[in-house]
N, C-alpha and C positions, 0 to 999 in steps of 0.2 A: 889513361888507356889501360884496357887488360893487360894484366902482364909485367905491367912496371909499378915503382916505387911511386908513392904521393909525393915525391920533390922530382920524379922523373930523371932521378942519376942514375939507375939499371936496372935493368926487364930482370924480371920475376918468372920464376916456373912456372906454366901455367894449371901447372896439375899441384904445385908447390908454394900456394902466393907469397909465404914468408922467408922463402929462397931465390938469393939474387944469382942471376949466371947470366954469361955471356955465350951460350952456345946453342942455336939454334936446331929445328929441324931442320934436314937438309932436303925433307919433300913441301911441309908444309908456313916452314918459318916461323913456326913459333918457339921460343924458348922453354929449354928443356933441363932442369940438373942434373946430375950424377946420376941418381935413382931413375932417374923417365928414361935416359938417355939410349941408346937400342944398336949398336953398331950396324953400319950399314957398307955396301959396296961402296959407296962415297960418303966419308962424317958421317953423321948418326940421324936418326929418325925418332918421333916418337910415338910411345907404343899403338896409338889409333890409328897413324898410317899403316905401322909395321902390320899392324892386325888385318888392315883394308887390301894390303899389298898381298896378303895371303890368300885373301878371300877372294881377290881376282886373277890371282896368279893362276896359270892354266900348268893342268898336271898334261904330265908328256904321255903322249899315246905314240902307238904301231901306227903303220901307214894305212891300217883298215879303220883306226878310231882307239883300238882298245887300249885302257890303259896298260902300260908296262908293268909284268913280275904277276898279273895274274893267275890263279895257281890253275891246272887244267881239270878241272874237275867235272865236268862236262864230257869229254873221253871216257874218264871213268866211269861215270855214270853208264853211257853206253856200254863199256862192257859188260856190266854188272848186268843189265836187263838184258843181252844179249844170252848172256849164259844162265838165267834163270831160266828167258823164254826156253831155250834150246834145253835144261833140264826137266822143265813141263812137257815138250814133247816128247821128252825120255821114259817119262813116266805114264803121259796117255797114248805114246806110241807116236814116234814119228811119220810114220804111211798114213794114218787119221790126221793128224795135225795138217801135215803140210797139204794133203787133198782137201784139206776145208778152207786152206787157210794161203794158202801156195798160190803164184800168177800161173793163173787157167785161160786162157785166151777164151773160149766157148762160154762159158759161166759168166763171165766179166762181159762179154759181146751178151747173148741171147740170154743172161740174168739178169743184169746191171749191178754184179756184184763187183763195182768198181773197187769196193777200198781194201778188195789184193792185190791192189799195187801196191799199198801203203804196208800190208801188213807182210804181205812174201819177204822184205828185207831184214826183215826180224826175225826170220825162222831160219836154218839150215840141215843140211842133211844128215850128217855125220860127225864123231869128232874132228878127222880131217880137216872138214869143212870150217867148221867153228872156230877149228883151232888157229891156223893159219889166217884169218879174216880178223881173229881177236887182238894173235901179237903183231898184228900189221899196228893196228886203228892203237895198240898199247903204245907201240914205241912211235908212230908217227902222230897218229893224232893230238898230244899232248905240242911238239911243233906246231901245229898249224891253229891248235888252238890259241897258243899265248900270241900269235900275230892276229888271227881274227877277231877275239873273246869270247865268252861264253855263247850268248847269243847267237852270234853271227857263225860262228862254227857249228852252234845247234842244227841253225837254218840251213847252212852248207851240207851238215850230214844226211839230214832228211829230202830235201831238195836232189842231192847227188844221189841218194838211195833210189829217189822216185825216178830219177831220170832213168837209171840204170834198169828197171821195173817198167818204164814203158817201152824203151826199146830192145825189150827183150819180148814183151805183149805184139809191139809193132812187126818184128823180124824174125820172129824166130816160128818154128812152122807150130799150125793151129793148134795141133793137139798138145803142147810141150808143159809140161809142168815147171817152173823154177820156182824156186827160192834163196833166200842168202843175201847177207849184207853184202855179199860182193861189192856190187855196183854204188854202194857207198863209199866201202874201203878205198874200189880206186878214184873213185872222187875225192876223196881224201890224201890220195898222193900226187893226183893233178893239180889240186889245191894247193898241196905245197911246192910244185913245181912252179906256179903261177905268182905265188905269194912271197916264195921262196927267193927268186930271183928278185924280186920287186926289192927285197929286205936287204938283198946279199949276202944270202947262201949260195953254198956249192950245192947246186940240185942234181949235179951228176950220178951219186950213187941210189939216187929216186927214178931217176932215168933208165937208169939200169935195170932196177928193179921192178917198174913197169912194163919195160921190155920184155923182159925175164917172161914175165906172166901174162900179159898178152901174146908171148909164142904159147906158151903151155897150155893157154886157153884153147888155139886151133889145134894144135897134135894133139891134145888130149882128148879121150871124149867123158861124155856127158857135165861137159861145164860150159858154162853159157857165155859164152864169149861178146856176147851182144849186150848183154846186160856191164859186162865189162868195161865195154868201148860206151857204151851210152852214160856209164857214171863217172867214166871218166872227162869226158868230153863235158859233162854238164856241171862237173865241179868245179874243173878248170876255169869255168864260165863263168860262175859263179864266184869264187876266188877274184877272177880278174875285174867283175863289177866291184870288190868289197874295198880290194886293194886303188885301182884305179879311180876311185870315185872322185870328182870334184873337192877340197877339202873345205870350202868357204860352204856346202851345200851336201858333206858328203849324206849322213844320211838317209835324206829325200834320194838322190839318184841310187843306193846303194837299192832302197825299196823298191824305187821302180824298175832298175836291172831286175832283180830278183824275183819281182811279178811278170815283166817281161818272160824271162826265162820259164817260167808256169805256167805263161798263157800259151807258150809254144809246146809244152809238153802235154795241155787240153788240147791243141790243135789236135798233134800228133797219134791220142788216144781216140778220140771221132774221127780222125781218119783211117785208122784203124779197124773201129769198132762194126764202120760203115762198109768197108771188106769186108770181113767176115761174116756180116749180116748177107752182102749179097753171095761169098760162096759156100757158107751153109747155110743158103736157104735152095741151093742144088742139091742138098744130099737128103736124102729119103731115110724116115724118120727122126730127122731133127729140128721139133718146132723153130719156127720165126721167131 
């Protein structure tokens, strides 16, 4: 037999034929010498399990899927094109940029310049604006990314941004111009309120901080508090499919939450879009 001596007095290494040993794999049973040998949680293995044992071995993820210690690079990224946008507009003038390019309820309704939802959350008004929007998304978002990962945080941001971008289209009265990651950012701390808990974190001082600034939202004026409560609500949501998902299946449900979630915010947008067709098609001189 493989393995052993031609008088059959003791098994041979089988990586080693002309080395006699009494020491077995303890996965696969075959005899192994000194050299093959591989220490294992129980006696020792040889190197093809040990290898096989690696190659099956599942790496540890976050409760959204992602692997552990990924670096947040993805945050960064975002601020990086946040702050170019916003010094492009510096340059070609902030009142042109954002009027072209900024949530216009009238334009989006009787243009179909739908994709300033997408793009209003890219732009902001001022360095105030920018400034406070950036070191939010610097020191949180790096959290909430290494529990979601790259991707999934991606999806979060832009998803959270749009939400925040239609309900501010949906609510906020027709003529009103926004713009601003806002309605990202605070999807971005719902997310980790959502996420955060799931993990166990102390979310209290994100609590606080979203408190904070949804009051500052209503006393203050010209900030758009709609846009606020809409990114935050919709990242929350968002968050809570990524974390909660099924794990034998998470994936597939994490996608279809997260289309779900989209197709409520197309609702949201034709129903909208379908007001304002019928009440400015009341007002004199403003085509259909």
């Amino acid at each position: 037999m493989p393995g052993q001596s031609s008088f059959g007095t003791a098994p041979h290494c089988y990586r080693h034929p002309d080395r006699e040993t009494y020491i077995s794999c303890t996965r696969c049973g075959r005899p192994i010498c000194p050299d093959c040998m591989i220490s294992a949680s129980v006696g020792f293995q040889c190197p093809e399990c040990v290898a096989e044992g690696r190659a099956t071995q599942r790496m540890p993820t976050t409760a959204a899927g992602a692997p552990i210690g990924e670096r947040p690079i993805v945050s960064m990224v975002l601020v990086g094109i946040c702050v170019v946008v916003f010094a492009l507009e510096f340059l070609i003038g902030v009142d042109q940029v954002t009027g072209r390019f900024g949530m216009y309820p009238p334009d989006i309704a009787l243009n179909g310049e739908i994709w300033r939802l997408p793009t209003s959350m890219f732009l902001h008004g001022n360095l105030l604006h920018i400034g406070f929007n950036m070191l939010v998304l610097w020191t949180i978002g790096p959290q909430v990314e290494r529990i979601l990962g790259h991707g999934r945080f991606l999806v979060l941001y832009l998803v959270a941004g749009l939400g925040g971008a239609v309900a501010s289209y949906a609510f906020s009265a027709p003529l009103t111009l926004s713009v601003g990651a806002s309605g990202a950012i605070f999807g971005v701390m719902g997310a980790l309120v959502v996420a955060g808990r799931q993990v166990g974190f102390d979310v209290r001082q994100v609590l606080i901080l979203i408190g904070i600034n949804v009051a500052i939202g209503f006393v203050g004026g010209g900030i758009d508090w709609r846009a606020h409560l809409g990114g935050l609500a919709t990242g929350a949501a968002v968050a809570a499919v990524m974390v909660y998902a099924p794990r034998a299946s998470r994936l597939l449900w994490q996608t279809l939450g997260v289309l779900a979630i989209l197709g409520l915010l197309v609702m949201i947008t034709m129903w909208r879009t379908a007001e304002l067709h019928a009440m400015l098609d009341a007002i004199p001189g403003i085509p259909a």
